[in-house]
C-alpha positions as CSV (number, residue, x, y, z in Angstrom):
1,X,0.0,0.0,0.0
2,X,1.3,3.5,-1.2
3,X,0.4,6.6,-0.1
4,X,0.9,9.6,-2.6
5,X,-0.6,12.8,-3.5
6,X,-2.7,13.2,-7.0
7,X,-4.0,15.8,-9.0
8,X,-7.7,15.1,-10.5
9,X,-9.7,17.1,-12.8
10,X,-13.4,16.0,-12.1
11,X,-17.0,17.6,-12.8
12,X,-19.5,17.6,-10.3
13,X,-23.1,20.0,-10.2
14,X,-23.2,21.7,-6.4
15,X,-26.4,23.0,-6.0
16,X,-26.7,26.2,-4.9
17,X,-29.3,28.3,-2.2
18,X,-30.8,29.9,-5.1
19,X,-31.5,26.9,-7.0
20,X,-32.4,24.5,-4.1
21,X,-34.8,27.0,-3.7
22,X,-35.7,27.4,-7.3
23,X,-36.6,23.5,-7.6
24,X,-38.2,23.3,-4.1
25,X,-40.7,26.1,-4.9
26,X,-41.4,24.5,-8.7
27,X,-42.3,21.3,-6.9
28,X,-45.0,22.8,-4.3
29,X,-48.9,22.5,-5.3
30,X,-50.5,25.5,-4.7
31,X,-51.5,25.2,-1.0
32,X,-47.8,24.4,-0.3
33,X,-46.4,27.6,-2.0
34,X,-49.4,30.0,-0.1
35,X,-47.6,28.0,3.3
36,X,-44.2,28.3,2.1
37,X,-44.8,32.2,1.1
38,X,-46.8,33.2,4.8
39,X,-44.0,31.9,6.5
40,X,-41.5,33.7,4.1
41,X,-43.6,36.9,4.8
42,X,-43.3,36.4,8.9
43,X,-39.2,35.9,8.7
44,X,-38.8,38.5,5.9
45,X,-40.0,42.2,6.8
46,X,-39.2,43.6,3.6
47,X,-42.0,40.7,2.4
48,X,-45.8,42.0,2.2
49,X,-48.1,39.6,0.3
50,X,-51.8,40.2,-0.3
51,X,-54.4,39.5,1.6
52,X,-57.0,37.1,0.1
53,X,-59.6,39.5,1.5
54,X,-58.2,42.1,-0.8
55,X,-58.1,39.4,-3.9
56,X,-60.4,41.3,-6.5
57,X,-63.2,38.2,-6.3
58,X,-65.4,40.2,-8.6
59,X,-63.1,39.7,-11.6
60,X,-62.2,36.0,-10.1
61,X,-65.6,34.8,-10.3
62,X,-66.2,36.6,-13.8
63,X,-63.6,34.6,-14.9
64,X,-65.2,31.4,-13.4
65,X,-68.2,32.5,-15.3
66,X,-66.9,33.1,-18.3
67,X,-65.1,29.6,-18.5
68,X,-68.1,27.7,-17.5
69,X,-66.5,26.1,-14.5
70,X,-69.8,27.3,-12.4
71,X,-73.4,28.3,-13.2
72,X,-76.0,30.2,-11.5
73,X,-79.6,29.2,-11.8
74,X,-81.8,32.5,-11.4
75,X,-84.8,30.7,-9.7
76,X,-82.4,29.6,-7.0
77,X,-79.8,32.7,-6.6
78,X,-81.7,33.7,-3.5
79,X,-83.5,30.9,-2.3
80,X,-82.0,30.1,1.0
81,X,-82.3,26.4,0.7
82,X,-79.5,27.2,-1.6
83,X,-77.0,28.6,1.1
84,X,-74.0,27.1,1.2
85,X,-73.7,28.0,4.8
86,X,-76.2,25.5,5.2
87,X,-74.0,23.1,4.3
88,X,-71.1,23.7,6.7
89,X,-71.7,21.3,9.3
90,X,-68.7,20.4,11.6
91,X,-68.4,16.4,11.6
92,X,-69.1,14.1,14.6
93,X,-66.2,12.0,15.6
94,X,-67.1,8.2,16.3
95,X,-66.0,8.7,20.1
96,X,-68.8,11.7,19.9
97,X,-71.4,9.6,18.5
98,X,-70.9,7.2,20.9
99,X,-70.8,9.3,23.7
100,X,-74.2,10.8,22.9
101,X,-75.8,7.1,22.2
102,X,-74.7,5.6,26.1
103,X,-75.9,8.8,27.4
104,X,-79.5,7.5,27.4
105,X,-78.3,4.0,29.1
106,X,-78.7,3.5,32.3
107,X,-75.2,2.8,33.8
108,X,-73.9,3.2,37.3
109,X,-70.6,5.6,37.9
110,X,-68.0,2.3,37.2
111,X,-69.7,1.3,34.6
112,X,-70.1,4.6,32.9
113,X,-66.5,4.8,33.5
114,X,-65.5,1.4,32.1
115,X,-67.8,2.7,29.2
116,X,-66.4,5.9,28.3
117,X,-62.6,4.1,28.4
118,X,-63.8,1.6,26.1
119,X,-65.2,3.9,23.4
120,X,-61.5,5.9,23.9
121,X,-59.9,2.2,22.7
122,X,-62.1,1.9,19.6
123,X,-60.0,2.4,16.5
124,X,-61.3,4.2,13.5
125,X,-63.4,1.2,12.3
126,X,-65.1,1.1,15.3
127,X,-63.3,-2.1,16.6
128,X,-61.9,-3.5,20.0
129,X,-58.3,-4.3,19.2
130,X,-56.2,-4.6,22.5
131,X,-55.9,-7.7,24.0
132,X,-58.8,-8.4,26.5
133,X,-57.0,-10.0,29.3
134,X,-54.4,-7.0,29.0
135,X,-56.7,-4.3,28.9
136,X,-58.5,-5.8,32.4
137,X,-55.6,-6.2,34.0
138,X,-54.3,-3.0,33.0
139,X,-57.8,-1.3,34.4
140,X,-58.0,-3.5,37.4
141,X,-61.3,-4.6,36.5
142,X,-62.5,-8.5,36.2
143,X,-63.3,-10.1,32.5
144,X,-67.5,-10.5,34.1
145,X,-67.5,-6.7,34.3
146,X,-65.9,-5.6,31.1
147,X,-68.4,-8.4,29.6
148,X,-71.2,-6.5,30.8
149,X,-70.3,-3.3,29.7
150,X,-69.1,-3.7,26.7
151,X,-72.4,-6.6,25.8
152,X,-74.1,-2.8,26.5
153,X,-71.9,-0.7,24.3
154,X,-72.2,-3.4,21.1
155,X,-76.4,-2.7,21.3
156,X,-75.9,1.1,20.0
157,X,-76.1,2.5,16.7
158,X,-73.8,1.5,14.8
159,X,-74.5,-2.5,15.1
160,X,-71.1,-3.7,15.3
161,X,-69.3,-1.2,17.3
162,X,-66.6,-2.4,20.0
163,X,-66.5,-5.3,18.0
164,X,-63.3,-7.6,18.5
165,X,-63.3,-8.9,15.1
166,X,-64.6,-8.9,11.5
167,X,-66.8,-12.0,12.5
168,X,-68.5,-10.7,16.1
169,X,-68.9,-7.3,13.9
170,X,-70.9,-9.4,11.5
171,X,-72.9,-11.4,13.8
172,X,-74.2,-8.7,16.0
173,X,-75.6,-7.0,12.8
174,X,-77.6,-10.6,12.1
175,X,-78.6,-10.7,15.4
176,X,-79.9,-7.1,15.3
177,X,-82.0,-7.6,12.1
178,X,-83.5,-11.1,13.6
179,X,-81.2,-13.3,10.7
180,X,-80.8,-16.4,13.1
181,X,-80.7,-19.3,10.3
182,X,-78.0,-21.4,11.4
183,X,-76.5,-22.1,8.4
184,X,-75.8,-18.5,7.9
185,X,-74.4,-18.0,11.4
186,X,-72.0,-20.9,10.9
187,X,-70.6,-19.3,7.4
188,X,-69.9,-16.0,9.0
189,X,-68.5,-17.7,12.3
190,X,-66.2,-20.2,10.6
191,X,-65.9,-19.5,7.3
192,X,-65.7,-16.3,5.6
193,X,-62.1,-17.1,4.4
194,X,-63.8,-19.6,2.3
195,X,-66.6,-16.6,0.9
196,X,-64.0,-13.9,0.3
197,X,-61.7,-16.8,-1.3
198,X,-65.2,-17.4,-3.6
199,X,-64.7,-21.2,-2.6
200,X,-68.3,-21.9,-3.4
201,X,-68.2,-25.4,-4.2
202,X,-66.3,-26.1,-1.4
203,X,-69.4,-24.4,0.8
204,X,-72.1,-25.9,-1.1
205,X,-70.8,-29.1,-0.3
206,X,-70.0,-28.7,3.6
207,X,-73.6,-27.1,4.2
208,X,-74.9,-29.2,1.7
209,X,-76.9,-26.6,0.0
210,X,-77.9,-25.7,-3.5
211,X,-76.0,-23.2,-5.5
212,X,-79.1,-20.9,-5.2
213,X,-79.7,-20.8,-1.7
214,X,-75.7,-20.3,-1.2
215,X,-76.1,-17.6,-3.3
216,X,-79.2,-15.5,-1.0
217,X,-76.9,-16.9,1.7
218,X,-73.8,-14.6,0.5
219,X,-76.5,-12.0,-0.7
220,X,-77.2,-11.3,3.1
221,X,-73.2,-11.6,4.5
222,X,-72.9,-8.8,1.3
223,X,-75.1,-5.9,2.8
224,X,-73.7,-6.5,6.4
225,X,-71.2,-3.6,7.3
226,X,-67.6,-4.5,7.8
227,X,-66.5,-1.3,9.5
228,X,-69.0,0.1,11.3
229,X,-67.4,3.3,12.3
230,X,-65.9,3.9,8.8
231,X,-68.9,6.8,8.2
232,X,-67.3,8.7,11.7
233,X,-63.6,8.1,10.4
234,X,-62.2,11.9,10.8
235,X,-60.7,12.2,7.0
236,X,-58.7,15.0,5.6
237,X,-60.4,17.5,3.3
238,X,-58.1,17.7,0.3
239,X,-58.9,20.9,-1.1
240,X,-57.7,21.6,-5.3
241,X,-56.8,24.8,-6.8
242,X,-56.4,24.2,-10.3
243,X,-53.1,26.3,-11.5
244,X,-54.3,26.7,-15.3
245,X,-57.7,26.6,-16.9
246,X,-57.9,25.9,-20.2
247,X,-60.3,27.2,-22.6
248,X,-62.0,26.1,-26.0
249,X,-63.8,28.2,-28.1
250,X,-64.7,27.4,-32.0
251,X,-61.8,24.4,-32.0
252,X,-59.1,27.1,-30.4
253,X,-57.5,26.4,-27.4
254,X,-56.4,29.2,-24.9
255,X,-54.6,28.0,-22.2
256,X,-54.2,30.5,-19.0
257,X,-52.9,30.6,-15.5
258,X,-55.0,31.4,-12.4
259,X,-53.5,34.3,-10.8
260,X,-55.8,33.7,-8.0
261,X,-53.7,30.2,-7.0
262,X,-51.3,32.1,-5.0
263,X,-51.3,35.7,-3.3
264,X,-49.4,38.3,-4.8
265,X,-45.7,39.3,-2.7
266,X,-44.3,42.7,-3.3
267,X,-41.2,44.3,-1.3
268,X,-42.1,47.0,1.2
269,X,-41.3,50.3,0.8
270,X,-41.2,51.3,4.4
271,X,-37.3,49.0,4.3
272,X,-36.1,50.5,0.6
273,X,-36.0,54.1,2.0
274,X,-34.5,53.0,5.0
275,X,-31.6,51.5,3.0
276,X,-31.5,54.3,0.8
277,X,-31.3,56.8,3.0
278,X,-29.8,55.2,6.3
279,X,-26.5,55.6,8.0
280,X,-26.5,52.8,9.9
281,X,-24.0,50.1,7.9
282,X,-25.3,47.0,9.9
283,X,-29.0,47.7,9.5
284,X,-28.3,48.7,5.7
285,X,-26.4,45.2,5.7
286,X,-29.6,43.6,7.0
287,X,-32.0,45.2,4.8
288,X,-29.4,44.4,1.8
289,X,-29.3,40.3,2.7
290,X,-33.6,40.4,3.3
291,X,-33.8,42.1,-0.1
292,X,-31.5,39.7,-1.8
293,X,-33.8,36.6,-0.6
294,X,-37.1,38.8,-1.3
295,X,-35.9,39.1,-4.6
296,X,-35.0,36.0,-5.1
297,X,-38.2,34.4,-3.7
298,X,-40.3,36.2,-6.2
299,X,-38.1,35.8,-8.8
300,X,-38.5,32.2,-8.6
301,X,-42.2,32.3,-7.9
302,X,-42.5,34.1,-11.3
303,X,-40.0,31.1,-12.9
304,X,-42.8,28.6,-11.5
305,X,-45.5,30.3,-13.1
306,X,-44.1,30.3,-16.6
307,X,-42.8,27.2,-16.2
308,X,-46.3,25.5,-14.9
309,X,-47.7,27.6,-17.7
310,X,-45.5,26.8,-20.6
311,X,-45.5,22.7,-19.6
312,X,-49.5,23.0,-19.5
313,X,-49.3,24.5,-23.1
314,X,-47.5,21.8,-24.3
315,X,-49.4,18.7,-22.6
316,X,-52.9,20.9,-23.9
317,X,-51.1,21.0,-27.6
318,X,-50.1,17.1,-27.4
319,X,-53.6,16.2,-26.4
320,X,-55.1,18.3,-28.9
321,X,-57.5,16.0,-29.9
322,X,-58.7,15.0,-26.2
323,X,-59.6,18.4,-25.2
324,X,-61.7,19.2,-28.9
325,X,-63.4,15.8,-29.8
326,X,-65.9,14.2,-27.9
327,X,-64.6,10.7,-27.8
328,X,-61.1,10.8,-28.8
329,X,-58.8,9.2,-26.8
330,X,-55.7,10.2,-24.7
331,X,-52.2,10.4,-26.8
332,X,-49.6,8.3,-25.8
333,X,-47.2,11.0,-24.0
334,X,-43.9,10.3,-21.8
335,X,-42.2,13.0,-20.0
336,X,-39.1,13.1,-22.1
337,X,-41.6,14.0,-25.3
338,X,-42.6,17.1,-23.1
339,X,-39.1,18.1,-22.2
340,X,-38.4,17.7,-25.8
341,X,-41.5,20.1,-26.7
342,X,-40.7,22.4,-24.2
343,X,-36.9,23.0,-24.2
344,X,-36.7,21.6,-20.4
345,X,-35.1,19.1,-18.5
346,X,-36.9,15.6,-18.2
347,X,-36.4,16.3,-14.0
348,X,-38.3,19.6,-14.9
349,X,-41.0,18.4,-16.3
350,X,-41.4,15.8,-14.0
351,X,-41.1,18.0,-10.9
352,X,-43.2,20.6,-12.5
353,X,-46.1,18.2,-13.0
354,X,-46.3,17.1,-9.3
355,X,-49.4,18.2,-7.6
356,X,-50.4,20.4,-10.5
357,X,-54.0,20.9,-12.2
358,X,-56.1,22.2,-15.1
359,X,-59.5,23.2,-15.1
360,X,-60.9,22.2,-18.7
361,X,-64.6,22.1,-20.1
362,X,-64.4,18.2,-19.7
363,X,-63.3,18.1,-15.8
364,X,-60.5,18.9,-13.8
365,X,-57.3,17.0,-14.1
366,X,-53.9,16.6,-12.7
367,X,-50.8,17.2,-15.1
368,X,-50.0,13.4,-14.3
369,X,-53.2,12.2,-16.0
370,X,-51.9,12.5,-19.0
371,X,-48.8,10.9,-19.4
372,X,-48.6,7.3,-20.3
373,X,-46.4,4.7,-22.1
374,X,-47.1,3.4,-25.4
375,X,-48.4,-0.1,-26.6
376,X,-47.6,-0.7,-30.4
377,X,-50.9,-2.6,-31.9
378,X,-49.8,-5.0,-34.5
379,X,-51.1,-2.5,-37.1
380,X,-48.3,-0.2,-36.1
381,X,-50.8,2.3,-34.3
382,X,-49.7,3.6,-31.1
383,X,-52.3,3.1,-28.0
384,X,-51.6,4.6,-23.9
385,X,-51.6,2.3,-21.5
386,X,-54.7,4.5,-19.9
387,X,-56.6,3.6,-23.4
388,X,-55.6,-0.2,-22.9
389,X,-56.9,-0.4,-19.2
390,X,-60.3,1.3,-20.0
391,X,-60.6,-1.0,-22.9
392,X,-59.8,-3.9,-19.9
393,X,-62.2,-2.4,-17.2
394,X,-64.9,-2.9,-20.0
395,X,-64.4,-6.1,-21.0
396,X,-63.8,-7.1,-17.3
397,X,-67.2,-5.1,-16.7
398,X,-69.1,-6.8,-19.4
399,X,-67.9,-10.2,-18.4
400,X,-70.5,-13.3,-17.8
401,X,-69.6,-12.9,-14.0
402,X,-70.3,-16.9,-13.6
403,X,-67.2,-17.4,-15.9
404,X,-65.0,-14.5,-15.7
405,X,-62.5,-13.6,-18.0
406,X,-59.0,-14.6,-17.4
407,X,-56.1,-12.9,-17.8
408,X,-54.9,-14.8,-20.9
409,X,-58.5,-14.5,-21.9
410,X,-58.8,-10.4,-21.6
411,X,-54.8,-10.7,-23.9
412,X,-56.7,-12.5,-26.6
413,X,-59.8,-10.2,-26.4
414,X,-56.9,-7.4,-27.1
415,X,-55.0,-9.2,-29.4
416,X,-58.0,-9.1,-32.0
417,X,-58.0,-5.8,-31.6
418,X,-54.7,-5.8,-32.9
419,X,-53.3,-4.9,-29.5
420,X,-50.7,-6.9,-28.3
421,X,-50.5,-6.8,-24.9
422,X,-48.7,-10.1,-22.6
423,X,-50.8,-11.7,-19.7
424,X,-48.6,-10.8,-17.4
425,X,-49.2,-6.8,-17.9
426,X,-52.9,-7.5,-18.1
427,X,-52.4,-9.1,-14.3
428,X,-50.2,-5.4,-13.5
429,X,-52.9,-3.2,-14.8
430,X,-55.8,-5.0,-13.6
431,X,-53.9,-5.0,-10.0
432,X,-53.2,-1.2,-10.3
433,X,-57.1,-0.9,-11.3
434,X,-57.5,-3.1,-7.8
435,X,-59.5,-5.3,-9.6
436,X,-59.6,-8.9,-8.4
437,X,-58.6,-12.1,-10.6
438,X,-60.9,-14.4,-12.4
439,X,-61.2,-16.6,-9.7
440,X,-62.4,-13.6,-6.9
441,X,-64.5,-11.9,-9.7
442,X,-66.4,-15.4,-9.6
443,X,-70.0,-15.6,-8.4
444,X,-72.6,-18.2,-8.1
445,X,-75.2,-19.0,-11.4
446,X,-78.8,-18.5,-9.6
């Protein structure tokens, strides 16, 4: 081993403040740039941004208006019933619900305690997951008691809450609606493996029952509810603001961005005279560094616009024929035809299109919608992999449901189309589709 000292020449790309920043701020959707900009406005005091109360909303909704993406109906402009403060409700939590529902049971003080720690426990599916024996011992209380309260808690609305498992959940919902057939106990007791696996023979033959009467049998186990607190689950609003809307008028597209997607920043004049005009070298030093990032915060929140703007021109241009005919289908499009369009990078183009919408006369639609890979038909016609999984969903939907289709069966299907597509990417698209194989898809000839 040899130690020496050498001289190497090498390349390497060091990315800078300005251009972390740059590609951070290109990345954000538009709530996560009105975040990033209020906190930029509370560090910086050279930073003012507009107020959304001072947003001109007439123009905005104008604008809305004019691109059809609301209507008014005169009859109903002032009918109250209309309101949509009517409509702003704040959502009851499960635990809430609950609560409310043993409030009219009559419980003594340690039971209504017991109770109320119970319903804490529940998770958001309304079950009882935590070890029984645990949980006692843990509360000092005996297994009779916790029996007895919780027998109490499973009788409110909804059947099935504090639940220990899919199958109780089930049965207490029978036992509510008066279903006591024993045969249909037994299936949801002991065998709903065998019902989700769609092992119907295998049933048939261990109740000894006709395929018909399995059928009504799996009819009822359908309608029961499998999480019954799912409709209290607390869910995030996910709120979109499109960033372009495009417009069609007479075949010609317009394609526009909404100014209104993130508050306008401006530099305060209170600082610039300050550093004009002030003798004070390390507050003109101050002023000088918080101008530099002002600057460059807007700079690059201008850079995102015409970038966003200029990528949704060229995926609106590509797709020309989506947007104007009524049935056409979407282009085959990959990310590096777009950076070729557009002059960018391929890692532009795909940051750019993260979290990014349009507003167009057939729906709204993320950036991401519109890229897909190509499939070569055997006529040497290009097809999107989007255009091949609708095509599967219908023939899947369209299926004689006693004998599905198979995957080898749906690549023949296609193949006569002239679409040559193997089984085993039928299997990944049908997966990504969450669609279920043949033998799941089955169900029982009545």
């Amino acid at each position: 081993m040899n130690f020496e000292l050498q001289l190497k020449q090498t390349q390497k790309m060091i990315l800078t403040r300005e251009l972390k920043q740059s590609l951070e701020i290109l990345q954000m959707n538009s709530f996560q740039l009105q975040e990033h900009i209020t906190r930029e406005v509370e560090e910086n005091p050279l930073l003012e941004a507009s107020p959304k109360d001072d947003a001109d909303w007439e123009n905005y909704i104008k604008d809305i208006q004019k691109h059809n993406l609301i209507r008014y109906e005169k009859e109903e402009s002032y009918n109250n019933d209309y309101n949509p403060e009517n409509y702003i409700v704040g959502k009851v939590t499960l635990y809430e619900h609950i609560q409310e529902e043993l409030s009219m049971i009559d419980f003594d003080r340690e039971q209504r305690y017991i109770a109320e720690d119970i319903v804490r426990q529940l998770d958001d599916d309304g079950y009882f997951r935590i070890d029984v024996e645990e949980y006692c011992e843990s509360r000092g209380i005996s297994r009779e008691k916790f029996e007895e309260v919780l027998f109490k808690i499973q009788m409110v609305e909804p059947i099935g809450i504090g639940a220990r498992s899919l199958e109780e959940a089930l049965l207490l919902q029978l036992k509510a609606r008066n279903l006591n057939d024993k045969v249909l106990i037994d299936i949801v007791q002991n065998d709903l493996s065998l019902v989700a696996d769609r092992k119907f023979p295998e049933l048939e033959k261990k109740y000894r029952l006709s395929s018909k009467a399995l059928a009504d049998h799996i009819d009822i186990i359908r309608t029961l509810e499998p999480k019954p607190g799912r409709n209290f689950s607390a869910e995030d609003t996910n709120y979109i603001v499109p960033d372009v809307f495009v417009e069609i008028q007479n075949e010609e597209v317009d394609v526009f961005f909404n100014e209104y997607s993130v508050p306008s920043i401006y530099i305060s004049s209170l600082f610039t005279k300050e550093l004009l005009h002030g003798n004070d070298k390390e507050t003109k030093d101050y002023i000088k560094d918080r101008l530099n990032k002002a600057n460059l915060l807007i700079k690059n929140i201008e850079q995102r616009k015409n970038t966003v703007l200029k990528i949704a021109k060229a995926i609106v241009e590509t797709q020309l024929a989506f947007f104007t005919q009524k049935n056409a289908l979407i282009s085959p499009m990959l990310m590096k035809d777009i950076a070729t369009f557009t002059g960018f990078h391929e890692s532009t183009v795909s940051r750019t299109v993260n979290g990014k919408y349009m507003m167009t006369p057939k729906g709204l639609y993320e950036f991401r919608f519109f890229f897909s890979g190509r499939i070569e038909g055997q006529d040497g016609t290009s097809y999107s992999n989007i255009d091949v999984k609708k095509e599967i969903k219908r023939l899947i939907d369209e299926e004689d449901k006693v004998s599905p289709l198979s995957d080898q069966k749906i690549a023949n299907l296609l193949l006569e189309k002239e679409i040559a597509v193997s089984r085993r990417t039928i299997a990944k698209y049908r997966e990504e589709m969450e669609i279920a194989s043949s033998s799941k898809r089955k169900e029982l000839r009545r």
